[in-house]
C-alpha positions in Angstrom: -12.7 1.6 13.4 -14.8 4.2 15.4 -14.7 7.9 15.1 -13.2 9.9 17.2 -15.0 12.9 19.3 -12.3 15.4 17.8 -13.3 18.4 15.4 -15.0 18.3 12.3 -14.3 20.7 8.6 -16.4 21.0 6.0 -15.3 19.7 2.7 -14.8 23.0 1.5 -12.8 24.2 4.0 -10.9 21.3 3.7 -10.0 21.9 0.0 -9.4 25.6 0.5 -6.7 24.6 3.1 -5.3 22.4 1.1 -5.0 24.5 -1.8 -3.9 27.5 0.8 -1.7 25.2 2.3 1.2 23.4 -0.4 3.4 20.8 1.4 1.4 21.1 4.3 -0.8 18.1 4.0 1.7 16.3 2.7 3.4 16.9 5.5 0.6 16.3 8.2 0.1 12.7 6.3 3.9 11.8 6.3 4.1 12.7 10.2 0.7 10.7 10.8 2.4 7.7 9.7 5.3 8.2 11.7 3.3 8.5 14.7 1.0 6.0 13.9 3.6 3.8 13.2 5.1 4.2 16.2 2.4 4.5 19.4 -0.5 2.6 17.3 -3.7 4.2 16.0 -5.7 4.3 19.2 -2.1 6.0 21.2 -1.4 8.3 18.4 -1.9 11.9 19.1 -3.0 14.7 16.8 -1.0 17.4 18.7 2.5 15.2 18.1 1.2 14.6 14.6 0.9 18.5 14.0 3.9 18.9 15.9 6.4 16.8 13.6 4.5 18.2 10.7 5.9 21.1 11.8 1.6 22.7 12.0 -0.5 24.0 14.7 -2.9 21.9 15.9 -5.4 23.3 14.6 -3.8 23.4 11.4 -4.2 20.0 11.1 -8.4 20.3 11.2 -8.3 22.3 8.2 -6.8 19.3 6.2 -8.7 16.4 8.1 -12.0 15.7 10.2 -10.4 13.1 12.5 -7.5 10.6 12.8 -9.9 8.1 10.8 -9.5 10.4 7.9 -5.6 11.2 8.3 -5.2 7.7 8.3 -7.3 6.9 5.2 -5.6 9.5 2.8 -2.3 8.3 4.2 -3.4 4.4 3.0 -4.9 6.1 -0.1 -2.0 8.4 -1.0 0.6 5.4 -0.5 -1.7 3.0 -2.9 -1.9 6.2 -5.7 1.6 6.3 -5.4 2.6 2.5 -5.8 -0.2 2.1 -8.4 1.5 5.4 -10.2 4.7 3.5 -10.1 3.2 0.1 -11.8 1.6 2.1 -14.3 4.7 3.7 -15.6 6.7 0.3 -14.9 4.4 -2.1 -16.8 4.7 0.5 -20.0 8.2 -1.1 -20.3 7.6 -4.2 -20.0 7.0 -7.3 -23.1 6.2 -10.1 -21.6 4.1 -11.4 -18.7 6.7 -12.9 -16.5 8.4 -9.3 -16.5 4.7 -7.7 -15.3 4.8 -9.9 -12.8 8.2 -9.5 -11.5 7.8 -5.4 -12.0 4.5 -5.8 -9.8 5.8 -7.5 -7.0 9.5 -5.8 -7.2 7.5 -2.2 -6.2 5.6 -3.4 -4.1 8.3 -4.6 -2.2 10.3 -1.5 -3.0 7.8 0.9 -1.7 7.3 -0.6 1.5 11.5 -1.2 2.1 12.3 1.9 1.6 9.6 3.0 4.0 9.1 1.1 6.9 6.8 3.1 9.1 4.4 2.8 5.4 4.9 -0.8 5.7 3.7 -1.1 10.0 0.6 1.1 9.3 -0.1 -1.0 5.8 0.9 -4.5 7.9 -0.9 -3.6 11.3 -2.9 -0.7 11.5 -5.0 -1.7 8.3 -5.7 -5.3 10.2 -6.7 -4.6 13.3 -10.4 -3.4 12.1 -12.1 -5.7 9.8 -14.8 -2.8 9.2 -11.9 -0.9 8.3 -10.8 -3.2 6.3 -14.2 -3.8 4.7 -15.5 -0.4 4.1 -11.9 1.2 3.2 -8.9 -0.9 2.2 -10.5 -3.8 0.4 -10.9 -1.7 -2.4 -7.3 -1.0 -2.9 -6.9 -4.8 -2.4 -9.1 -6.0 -5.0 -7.9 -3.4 -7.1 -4.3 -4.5 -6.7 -5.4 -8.4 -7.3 -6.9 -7.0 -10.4 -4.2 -5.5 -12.4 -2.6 -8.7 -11.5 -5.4 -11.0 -13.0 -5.5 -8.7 -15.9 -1.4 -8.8 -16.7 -2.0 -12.8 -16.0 -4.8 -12.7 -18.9 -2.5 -11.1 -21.0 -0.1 -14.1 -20.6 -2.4 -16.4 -21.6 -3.6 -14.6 -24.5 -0.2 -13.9 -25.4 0.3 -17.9 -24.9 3.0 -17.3 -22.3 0.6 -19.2 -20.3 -1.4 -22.3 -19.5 -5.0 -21.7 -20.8 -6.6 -23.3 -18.0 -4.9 -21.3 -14.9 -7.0 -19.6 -13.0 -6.1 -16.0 -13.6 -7.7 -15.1 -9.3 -5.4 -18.2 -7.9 -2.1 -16.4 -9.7 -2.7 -12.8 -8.4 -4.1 -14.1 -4.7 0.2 -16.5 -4.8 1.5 -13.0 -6.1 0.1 -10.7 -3.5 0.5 -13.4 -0.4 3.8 -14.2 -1.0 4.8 -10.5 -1.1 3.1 -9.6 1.9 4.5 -12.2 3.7 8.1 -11.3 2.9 6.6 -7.6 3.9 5.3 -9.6 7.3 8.9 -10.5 8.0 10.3 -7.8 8.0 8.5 -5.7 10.1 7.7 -8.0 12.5 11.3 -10.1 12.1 13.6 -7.7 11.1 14.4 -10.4 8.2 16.3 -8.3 5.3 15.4 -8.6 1.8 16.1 -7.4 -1.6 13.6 -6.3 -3.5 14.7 -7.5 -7.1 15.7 -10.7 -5.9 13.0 -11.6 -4.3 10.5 -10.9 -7.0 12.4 -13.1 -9.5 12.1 -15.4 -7.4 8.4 -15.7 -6.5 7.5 -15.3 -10.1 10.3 -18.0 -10.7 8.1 -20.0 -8.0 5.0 -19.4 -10.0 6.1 -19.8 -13.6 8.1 -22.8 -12.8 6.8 -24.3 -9.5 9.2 -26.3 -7.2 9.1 -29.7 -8.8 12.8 -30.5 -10.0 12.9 -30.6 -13.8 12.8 -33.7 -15.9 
């Protein structure tokens, strides 16, 4: 995703701003996504991101170098925050099929309950593959690696079959969320988060072979 030609602030005076500043980068990132949502990276505007922010243009240059980097720490911030949120969740849980169903029942939670997240995370983090290379594949693999590590735990624990391939489980888990994800925003299909969970780790506990 190239640069844009807009001002640049030193890292310094970015983390002076931000410490001058409270809600105010909070704020600049919330609008960003909003915006972005809506008109597309490359359409988006910094002056109507500043301006539903409620900031001076200018303002938002204290926080951020670019659009590249508002977008980045608004990817970043939303992946802290669902990570965050698994973290506290997984404390709870006992068993692996309950890690599994807690994993993908946020996921689809945080995205639901904020759909203009879920465009930027569906669309905007697609449509570069350097983008998705240098920045956002970290995230990914991250995500795909709690996951193999919960699916370990199961068969340690011998909730599951020795032989499963621990990458194969958490690649089903997070493709089968993000397509439900993919529905919705692009097909207005309706979900429920807790349902749906239960049942794609029903799918992957138990397959789709009737029992005998």
């Amino acid at each position: 995703m190239a640069l844009t030609n807009e001002p640049t602030s030193t890292p310094q005076a970015a983390a002076d701003a931000q410490a001058r500043g409270g809600d105010k980068h909070r704020r600049i990132l919330d609008a960003a996504i909003d915006v972005i949502a809506e008109h597309g990276f490359f359409n988006a505007r910094i002056n109507e991101i500043a301006h539903r922010a409620g900031v001076a243009d200018g303002t938002v240059y204290l926080y951020f170098k670019n659009k590249d980097h508002i977008l980045r720490d608004a990817i970043a911030s939303g992946f802290a925050q669902f990570f965050a949120q698994i973290r506290e969740g997984l404390d709870h849980a006992t068993t692996c099929r309950e890690r599994l169903e807690i994993i993908a029942r946020l996921h689809l939670e945080a995205l639901s309950e904020r759909r203009n997240l879920a465009i930027l995370m569906q669309t905007e983090l697609r449509q570069s593959a350097n983008f998705v290379e240098g920045f956002s594949h970290q995230h990914i693999i991250d995500y795909l690696n709690m996951v193999r590590g919960v699916v370990r735990q199961g068969i340690e624990a011998g909730e599951l079959r020795s032989e499963i391939s621990d990458r194969i489980v958490a690649h089903c888990l997070f493709g089968a969320v993000d397509e439900i994800v993919s529905s919705w925003v692009f097909g207005r299909r309706a979900f429920e988060p807790a349902a749906v969970a239960r049942e794609i780790v029903d799918v992957i506990f138990n397959g789709i072979r009737a029992g005998e």
